[in-house]
Backbone as ProteinMPNN parsed JSONL, in Angstrom:
{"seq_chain_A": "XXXXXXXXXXXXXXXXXXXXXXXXXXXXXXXXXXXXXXXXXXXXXXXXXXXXXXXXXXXXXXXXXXXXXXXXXXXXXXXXXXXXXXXXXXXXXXXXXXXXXXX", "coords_chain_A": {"N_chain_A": [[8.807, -16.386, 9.659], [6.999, -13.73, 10.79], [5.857, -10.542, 10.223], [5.787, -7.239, 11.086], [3.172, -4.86, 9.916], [3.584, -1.841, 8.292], [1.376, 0.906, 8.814], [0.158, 3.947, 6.709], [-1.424, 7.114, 6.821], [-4.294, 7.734, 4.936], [-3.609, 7.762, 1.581], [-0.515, 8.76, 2.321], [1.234, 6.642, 1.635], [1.178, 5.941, -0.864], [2.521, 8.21, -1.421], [5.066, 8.27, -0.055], [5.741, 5.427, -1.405], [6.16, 7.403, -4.259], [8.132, 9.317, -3.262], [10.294, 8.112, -3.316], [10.488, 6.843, -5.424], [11.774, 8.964, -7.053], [13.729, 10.292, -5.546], [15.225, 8.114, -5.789], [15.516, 8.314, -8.477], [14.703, 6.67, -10.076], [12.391, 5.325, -12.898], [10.132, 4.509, -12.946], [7.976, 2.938, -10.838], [8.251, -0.399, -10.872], [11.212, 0.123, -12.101], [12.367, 0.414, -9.045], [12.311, -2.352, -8.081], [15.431, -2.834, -9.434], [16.917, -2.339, -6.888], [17.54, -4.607, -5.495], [15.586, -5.484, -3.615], [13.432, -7.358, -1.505], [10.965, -8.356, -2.984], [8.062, -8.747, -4.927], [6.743, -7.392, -8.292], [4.307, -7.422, -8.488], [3.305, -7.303, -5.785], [4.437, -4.841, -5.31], [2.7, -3.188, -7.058], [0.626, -3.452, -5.236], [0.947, -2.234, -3.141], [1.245, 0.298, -3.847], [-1.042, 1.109, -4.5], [-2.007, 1.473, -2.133], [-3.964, -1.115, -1.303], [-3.015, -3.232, 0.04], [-0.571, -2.931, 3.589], [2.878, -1.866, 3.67], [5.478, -4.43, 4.662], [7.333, -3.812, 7.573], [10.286, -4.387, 7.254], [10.822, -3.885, 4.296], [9.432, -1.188, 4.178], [11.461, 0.133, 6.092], [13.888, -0.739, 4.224], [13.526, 0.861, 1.792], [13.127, 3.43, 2.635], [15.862, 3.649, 4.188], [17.031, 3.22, 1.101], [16.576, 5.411, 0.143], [17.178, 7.381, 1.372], [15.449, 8.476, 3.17], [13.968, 9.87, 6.152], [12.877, 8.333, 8.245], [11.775, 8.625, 11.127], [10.71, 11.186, 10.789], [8.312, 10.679, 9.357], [4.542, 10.142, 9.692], [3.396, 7.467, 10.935], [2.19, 3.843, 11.955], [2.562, 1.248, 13.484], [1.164, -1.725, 12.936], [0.244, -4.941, 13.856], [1.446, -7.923, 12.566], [-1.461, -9.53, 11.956], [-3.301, -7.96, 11.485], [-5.036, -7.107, 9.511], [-6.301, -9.665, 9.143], [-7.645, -10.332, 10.935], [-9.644, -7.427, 10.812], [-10.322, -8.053, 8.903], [-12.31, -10.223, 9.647], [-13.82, -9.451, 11.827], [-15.291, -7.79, 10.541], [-16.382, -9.408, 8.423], [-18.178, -11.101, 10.657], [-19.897, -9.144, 11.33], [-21.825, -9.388, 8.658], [-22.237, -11.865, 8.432], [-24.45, -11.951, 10.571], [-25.945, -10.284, 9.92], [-27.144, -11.196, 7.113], [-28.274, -13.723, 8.456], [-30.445, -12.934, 9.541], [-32.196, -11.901, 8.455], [-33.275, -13.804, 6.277], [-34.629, -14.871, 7.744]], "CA_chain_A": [[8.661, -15.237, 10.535], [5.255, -12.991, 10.489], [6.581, -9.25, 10.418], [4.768, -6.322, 11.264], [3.166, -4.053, 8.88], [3.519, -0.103, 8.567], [0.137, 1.909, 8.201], [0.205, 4.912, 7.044], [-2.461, 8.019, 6.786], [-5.003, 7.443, 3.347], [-2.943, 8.729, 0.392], [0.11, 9.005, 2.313], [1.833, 5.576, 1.089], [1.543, 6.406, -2.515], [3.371, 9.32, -1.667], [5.82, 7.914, -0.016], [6.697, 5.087, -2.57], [6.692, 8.258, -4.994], [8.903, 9.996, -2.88], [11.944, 6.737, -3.077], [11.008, 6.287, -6.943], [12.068, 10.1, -7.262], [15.185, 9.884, -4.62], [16.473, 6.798, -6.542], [15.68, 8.27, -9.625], [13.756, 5.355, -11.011], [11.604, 6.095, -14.326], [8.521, 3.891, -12.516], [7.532, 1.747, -9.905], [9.411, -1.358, -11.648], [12.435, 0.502, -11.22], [12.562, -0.465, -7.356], [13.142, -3.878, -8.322], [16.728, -3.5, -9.553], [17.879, -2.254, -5.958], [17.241, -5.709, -5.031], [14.31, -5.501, -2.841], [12.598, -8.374, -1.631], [9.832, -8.444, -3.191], [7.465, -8.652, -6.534], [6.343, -6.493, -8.64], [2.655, -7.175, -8.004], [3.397, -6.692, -4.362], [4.713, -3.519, -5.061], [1.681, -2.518, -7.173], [-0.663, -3.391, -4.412], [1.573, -1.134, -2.006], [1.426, 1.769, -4.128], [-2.795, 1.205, -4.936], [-2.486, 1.088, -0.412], [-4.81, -2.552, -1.232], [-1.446, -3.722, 1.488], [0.311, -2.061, 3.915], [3.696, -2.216, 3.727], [6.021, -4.822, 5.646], [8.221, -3.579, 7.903], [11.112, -4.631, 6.626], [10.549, -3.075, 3.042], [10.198, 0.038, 4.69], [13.064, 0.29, 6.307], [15.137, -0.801, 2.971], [12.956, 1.687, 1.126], [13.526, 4.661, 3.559], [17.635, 4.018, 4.109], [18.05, 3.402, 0.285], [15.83, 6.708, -0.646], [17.509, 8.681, 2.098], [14.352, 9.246, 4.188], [14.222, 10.074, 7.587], [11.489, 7.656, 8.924], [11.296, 9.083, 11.678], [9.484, 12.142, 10.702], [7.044, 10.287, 8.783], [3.591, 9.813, 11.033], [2.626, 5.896, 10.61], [1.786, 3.135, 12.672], [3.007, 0.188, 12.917], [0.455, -2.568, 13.091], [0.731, -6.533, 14.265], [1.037, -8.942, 11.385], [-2.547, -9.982, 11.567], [-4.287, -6.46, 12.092], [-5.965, -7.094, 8.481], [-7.434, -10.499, 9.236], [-9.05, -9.78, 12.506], [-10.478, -6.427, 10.749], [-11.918, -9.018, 8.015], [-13.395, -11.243, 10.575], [-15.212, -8.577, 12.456], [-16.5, -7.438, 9.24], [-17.17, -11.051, 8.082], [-19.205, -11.657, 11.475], [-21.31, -8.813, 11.01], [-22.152, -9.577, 7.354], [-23.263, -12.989, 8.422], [-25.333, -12.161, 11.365], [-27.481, -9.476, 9.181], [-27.904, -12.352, 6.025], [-29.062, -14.319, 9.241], [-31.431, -12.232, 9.994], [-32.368, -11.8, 6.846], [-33.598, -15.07, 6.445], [-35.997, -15.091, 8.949]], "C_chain_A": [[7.659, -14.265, 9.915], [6.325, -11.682, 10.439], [5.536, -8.083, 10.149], [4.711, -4.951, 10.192], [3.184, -2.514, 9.172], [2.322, 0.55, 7.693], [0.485, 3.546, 8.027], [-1.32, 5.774, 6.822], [-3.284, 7.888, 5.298], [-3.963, 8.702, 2.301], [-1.828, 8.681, 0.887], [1.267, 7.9, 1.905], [1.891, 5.263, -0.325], [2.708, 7.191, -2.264], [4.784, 9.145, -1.413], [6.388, 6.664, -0.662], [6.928, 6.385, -3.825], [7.764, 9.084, -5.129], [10.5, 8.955, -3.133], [11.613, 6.501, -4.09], [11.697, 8.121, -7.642], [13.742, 10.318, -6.255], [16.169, 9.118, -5.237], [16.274, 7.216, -7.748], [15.662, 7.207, -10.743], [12.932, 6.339, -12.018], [10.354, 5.664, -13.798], [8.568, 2.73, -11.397], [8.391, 0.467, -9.938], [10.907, -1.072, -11.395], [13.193, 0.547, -10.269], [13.036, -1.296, -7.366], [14.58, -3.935, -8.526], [18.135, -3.015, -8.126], [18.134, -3.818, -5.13], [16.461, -5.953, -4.123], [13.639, -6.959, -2.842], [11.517, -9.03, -1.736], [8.989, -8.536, -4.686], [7.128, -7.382, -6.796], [4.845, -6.067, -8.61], [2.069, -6.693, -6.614], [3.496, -5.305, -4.254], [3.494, -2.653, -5.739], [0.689, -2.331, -6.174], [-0.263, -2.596, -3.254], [1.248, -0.021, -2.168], [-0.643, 2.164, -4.489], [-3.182, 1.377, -3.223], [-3.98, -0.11, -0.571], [-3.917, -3.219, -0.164], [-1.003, -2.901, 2.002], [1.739, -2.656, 3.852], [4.719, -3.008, 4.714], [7.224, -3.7, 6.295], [9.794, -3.101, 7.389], [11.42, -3.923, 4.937], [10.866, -1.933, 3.503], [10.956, 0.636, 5.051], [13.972, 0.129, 5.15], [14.988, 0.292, 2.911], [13.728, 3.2, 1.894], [15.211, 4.515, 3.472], [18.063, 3.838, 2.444], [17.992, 5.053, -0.432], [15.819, 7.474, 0.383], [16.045, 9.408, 2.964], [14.047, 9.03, 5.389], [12.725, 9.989, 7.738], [10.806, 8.115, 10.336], [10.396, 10.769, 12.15], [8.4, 12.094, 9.99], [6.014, 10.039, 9.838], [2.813, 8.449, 9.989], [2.796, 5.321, 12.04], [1.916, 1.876, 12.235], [2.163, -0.988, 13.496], [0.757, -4.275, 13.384], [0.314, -7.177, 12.943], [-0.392, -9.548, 10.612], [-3.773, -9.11, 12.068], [-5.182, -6.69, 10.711], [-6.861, -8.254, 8.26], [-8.304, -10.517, 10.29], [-9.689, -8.666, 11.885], [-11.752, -7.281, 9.726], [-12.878, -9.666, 8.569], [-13.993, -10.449, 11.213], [-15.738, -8.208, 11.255], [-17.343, -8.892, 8.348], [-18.278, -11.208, 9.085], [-19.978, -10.959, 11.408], [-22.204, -9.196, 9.85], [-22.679, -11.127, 7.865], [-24.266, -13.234, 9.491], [-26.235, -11.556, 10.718], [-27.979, -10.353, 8.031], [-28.313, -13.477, 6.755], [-30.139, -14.133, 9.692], [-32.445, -12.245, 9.597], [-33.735, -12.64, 6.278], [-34.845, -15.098, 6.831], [-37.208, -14.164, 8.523]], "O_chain_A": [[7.551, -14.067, 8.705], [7.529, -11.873, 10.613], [4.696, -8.024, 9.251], [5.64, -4.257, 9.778], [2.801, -2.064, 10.252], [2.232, 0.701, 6.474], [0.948, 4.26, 8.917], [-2.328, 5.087, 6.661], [-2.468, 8.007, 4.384], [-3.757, 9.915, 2.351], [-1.182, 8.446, -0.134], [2.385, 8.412, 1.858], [2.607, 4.397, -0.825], [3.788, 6.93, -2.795], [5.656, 9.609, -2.148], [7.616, 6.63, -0.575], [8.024, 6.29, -4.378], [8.308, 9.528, -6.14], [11.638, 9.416, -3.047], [12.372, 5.597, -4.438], [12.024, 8.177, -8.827], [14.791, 10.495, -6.873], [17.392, 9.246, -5.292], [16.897, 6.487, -8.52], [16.285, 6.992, -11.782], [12.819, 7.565, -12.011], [9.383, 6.354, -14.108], [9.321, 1.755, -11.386], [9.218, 0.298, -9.041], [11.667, -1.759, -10.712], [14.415, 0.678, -10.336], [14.134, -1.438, -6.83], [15.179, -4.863, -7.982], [19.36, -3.139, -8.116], [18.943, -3.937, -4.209], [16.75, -7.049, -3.644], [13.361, -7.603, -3.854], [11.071, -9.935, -1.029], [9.726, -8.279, -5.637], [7.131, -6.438, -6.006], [4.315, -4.958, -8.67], [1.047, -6.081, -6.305], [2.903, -4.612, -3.427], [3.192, -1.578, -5.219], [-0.024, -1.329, -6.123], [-1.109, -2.294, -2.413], [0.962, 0.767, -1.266], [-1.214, 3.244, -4.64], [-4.365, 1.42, -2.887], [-4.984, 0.151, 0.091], [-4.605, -3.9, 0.596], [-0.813, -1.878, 1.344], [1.849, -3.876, 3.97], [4.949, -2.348, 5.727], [7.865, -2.92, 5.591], [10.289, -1.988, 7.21], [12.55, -3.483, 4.728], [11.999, -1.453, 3.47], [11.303, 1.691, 4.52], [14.901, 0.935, 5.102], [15.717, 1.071, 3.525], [14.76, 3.765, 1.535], [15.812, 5.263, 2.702], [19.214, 4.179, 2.169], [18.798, 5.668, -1.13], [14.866, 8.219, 0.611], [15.81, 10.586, 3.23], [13.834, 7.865, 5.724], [11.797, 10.779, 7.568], [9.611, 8.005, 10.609], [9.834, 11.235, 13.141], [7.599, 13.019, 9.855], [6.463, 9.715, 10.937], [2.125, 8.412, 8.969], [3.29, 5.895, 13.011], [1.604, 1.387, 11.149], [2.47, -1.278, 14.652], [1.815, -4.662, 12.889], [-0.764, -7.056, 12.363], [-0.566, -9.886, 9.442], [-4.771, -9.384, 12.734], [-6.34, -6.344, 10.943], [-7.862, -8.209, 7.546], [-9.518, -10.71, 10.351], [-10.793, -8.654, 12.431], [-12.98, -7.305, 9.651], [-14.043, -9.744, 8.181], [-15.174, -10.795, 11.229], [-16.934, -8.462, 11.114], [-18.465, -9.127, 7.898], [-19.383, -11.448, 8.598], [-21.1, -11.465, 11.379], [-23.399, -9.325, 10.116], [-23.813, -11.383, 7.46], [-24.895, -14.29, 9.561], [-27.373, -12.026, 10.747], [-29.198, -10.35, 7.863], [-28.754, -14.394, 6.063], [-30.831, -15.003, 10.221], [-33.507, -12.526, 10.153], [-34.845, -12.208, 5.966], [-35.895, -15.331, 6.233], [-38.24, -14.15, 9.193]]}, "name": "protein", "num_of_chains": 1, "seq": "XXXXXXXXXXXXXXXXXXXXXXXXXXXXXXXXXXXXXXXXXXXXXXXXXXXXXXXXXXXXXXXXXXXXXXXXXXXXXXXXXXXXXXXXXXXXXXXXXXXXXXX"}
């Protein structure tokens, strides 16, 4: 099962894993892990660098275990494959201008 990801605003997905390692009173990032979350720890770095948006599902843990009321956060919740269609339009331009190029 694909599951849809949650975008949020630039910067604001740091903040909010900062905000649920401060709630749970974790010492760091790592600290997440022992609520049992399903997920790695490299995953979770690339959440908190926003290089990923976060699944769904995560979020929701995240938010009900760190007491935050999701629904006054402003995100957007994107279709599973909103980051490979943005690559492939950016892929197709990039190979029509080194087509060009060429010539």
């Amino acid at each position: 099962m694909i599951e849809k990801r949650i975008k949020f605003d630039d910067g604001k997905q740091r903040l909010f894993l900062n905000k649920c390692i401060n709630n749970l009173k974790c010492i760091s990032l790592r600290g997440l892990l022992q609520f049992g979350l399903k997920t790695n720890y490299n995953n979770l770095k690339n959440y908190y660098t926003e290089r990923r948006l976060i699944p769904e599902s995560l979020f929701y843990d995240l938010s009900h275990l760190a007491k935050i009321n999701n629904k006054r956060l402003k995100i957007k919740i994107k279709e599973s494959n909103w980051g490979q269609v943005k690559g492939g339009k950016i892929n197709s331009k990039n190979i029509k201008t080194n087509q060009t190029k060429k010539i």
